[in-house]
C-alpha positions in Angstrom: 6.7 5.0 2.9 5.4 3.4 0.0 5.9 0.6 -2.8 3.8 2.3 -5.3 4.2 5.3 -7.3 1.1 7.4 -8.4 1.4 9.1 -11.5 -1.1 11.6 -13.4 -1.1 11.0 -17.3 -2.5 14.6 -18.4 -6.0 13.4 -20.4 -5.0 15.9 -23.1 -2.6 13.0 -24.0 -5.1 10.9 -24.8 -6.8 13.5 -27.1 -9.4 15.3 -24.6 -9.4 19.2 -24.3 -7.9 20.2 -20.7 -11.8 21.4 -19.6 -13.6 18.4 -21.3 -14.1 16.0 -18.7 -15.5 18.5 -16.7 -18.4 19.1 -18.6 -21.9 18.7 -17.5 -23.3 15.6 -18.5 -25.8 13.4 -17.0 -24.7 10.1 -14.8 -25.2 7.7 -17.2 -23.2 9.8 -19.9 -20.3 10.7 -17.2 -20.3 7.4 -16.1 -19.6 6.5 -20.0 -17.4 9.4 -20.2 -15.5 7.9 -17.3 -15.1 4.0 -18.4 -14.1 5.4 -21.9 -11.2 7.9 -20.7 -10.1 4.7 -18.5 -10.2 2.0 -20.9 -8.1 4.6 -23.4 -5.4 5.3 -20.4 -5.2 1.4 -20.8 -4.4 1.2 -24.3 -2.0 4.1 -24.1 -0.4 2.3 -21.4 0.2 -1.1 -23.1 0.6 0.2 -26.4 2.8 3.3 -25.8 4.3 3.8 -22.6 5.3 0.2 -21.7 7.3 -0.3 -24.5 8.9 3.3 -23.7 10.2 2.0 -20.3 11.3 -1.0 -22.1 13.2 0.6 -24.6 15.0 3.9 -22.4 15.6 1.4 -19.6 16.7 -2.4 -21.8 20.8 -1.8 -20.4 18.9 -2.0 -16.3 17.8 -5.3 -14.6 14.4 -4.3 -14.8 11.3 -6.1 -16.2 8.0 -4.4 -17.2 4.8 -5.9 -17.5 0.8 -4.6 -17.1 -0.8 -5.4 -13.8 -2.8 -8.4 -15.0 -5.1 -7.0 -12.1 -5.8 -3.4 -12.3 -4.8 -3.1 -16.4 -3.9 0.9 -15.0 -0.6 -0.3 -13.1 2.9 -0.6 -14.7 4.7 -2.8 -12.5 8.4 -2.8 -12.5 10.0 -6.1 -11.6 13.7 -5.3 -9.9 16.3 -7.8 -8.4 15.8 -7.7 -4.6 18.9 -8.1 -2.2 16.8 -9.2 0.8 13.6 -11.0 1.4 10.2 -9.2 2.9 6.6 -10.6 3.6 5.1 -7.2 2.9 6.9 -5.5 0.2 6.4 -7.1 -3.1 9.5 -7.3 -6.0 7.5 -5.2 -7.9 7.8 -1.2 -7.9 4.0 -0.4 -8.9 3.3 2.8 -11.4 -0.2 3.4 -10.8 -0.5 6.0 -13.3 -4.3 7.4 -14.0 -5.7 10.0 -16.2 -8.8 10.7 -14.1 -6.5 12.6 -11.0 -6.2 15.9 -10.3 -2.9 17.6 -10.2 -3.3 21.1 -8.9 -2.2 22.7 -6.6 1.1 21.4 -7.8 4.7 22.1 -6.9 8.1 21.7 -7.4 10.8 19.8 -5.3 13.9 18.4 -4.7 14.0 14.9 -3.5 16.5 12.5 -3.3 16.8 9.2 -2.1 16.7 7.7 1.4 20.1 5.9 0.4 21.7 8.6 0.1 21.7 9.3 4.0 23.8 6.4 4.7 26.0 6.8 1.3 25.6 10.8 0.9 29.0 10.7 -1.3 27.8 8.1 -3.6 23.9 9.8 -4.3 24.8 13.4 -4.6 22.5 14.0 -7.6 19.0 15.6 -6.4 16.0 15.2 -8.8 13.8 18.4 -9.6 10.1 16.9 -9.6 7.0 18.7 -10.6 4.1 17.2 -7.9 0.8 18.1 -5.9 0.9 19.7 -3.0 0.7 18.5 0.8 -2.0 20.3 1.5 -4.1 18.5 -1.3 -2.2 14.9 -0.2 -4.0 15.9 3.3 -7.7 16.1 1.8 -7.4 13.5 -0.3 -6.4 11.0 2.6 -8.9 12.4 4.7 -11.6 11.6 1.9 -9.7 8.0 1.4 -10.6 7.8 5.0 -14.1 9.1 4.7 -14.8 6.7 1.9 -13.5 3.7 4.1 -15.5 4.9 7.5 -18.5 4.7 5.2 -17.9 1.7 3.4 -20.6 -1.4 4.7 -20.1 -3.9 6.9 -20.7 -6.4 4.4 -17.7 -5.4 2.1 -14.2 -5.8 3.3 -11.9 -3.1 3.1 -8.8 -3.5 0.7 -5.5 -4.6 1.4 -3.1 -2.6 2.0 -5.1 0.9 3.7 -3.4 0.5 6.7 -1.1 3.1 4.8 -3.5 6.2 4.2 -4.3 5.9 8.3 -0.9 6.4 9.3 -0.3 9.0 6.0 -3.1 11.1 7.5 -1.1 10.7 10.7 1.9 12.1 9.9 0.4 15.3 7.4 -1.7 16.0 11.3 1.7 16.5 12.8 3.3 18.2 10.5 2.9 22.0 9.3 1.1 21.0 6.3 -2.0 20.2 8.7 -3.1 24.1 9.4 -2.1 24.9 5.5 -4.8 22.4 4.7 -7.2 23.1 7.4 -7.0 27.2 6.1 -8.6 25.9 2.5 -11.6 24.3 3.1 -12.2 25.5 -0.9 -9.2 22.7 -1.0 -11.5 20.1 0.5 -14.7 21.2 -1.4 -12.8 20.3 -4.8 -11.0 17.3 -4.3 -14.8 15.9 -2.8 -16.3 17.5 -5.9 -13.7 15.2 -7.9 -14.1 12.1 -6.6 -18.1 12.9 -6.6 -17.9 13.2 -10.0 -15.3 11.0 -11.6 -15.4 8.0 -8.5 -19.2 8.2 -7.3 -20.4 6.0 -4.9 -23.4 6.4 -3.1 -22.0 4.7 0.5 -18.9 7.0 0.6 -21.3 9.9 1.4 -18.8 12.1 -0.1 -21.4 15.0 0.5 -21.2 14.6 4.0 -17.5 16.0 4.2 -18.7 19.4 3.0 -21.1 19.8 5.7 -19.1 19.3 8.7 -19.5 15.2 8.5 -16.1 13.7 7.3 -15.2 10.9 9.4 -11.6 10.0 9.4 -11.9 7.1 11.8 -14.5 3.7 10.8 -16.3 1.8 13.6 -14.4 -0.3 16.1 -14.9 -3.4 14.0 -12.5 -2.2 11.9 -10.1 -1.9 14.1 -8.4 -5.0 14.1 -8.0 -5.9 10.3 -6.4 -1.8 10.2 -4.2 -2.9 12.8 -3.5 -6.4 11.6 -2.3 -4.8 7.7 -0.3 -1.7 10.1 1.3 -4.5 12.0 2.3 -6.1 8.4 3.5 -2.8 7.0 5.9 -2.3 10.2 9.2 -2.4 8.0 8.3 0.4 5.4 8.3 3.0 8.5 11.7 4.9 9.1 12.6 6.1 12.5 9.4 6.5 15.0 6.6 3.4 14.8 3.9 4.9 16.3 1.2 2.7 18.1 -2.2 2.0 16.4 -4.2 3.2 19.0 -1.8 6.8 18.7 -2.7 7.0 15.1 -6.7 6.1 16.3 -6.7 8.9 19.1 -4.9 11.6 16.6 -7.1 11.2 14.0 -10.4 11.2 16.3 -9.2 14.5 17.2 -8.4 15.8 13.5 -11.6 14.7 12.9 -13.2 17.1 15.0 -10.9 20.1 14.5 -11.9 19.8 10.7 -15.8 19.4 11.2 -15.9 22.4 13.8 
């Protein structure tokens, strides 16, 4: 479950050719490649694509502003009928141009209403989106990224999410798709190497049999804290922490075998 919604805005949009940003450059010019193509996705967003929302969806109780915060998030203000400490009133549109979206396919979904009121939300929606398998690497790099991160620097709010994500892809049959295309795994590293560098993630080390899914022990209890927190957004089974921990420790060394 989740109370955000991550959306790729195709960088053609915003007037780059579809191989562009994956020219060779140097860091310091990918680096200003990077910051540019962000800081444009932020203009288009406020100038253009807000005041779309606004306009298609003015006859709904819905309100639109910019995340004030992170100037790439739409959030959609909706009236709430109950009260929750860990879900905001906000639906959050994190929508980035710097995201990969292949291998991509196409679904049905529909919503989790319409299991209790299946006569009233007949309608399925045809949605174009990437596939599990590449959902499962990049979670598993999410997690590298946070196993590596320092001591000194607190992990975000929030992550407890991507753990028990990772979880549920490793028992599911989207687990040996994944684990059948390490080429998957080399790319989506090469992608956040290149557009998201940071030299603690040691994103190299997933490529050579390294990635770490699971953070030291200290982490433990601000992971399980935010899980704890996050308790109402799970349908059906609520697994225990230390379930998640132990299934992960073990996907961890079926992928680096």
């Amino acid at each position: 479950m989740s109370y955000d919604i991550d959306l790729i805005l195709d960088w053609r949009v915003l007037g780059y050719e579809e191989r562009e940003p994956w020219l060779e450059r140097s860091n310091t010019k990918q680096d200003k490649f990077n910051k540019e193509v962000n800081e444009k996705t932020e203009e288009f967003l406020k100038d253009e694509f807000l005041k779309v929302l606004e306009q298609d969806l003015k006859n709904f109780d819905f309100e639109f502003s910019i995340d004030t915060i992170n100037p790439q998030t739409i959030l959609c203000k909706y009236p709430k009928i109950f009260e929750s400490n860990y879900l905001t009133q906000n639906i959050r549109l994190e929508i980035g141009s710097l995201a990969a979206w292949t291998p991509a396919i196409r679904v049905k979904i529909s919503p989790i209403i319409s299991e209790a009121y299946p006569n009233v939300f007949k309608e399925k929606t045809n949605i174009r989106t990437v596939s599990a398998e590449r959902t499962f690497w990049e979670k598993a790099t999410i997690l590298h990224h946070e196993a590596n991160r320092p001591e000194s620097s607190s992990m975000p709010h929030r992550y407890a999410r991507h753990f028990y994500d990772l979880y549920k892809i490793a028992n599911s049959d989207f687990k040996n798709k994944a684990l059948e295309d390490k080429e998957l795994l080399k790319k989506v590293t090469e992608f956040k190497m290149k557009f998201y560098p940071r030299k603690w993630a040691r994103y190299e080390d997933a490529l050579i049999g390294k990635l770490k899914l699971v953070p030291r022990e200290y982490r433990f209890s601000e992971i399980e804290k935010d899980y704890k927190a996050m308790s109402e957004m799970i349908y059906g089974e609520y697994p225990k922490f230390e379930e998640i921990i132990k299934v992960l420790q073990e996907l961890e060394k079926e992928i680096n075998k």
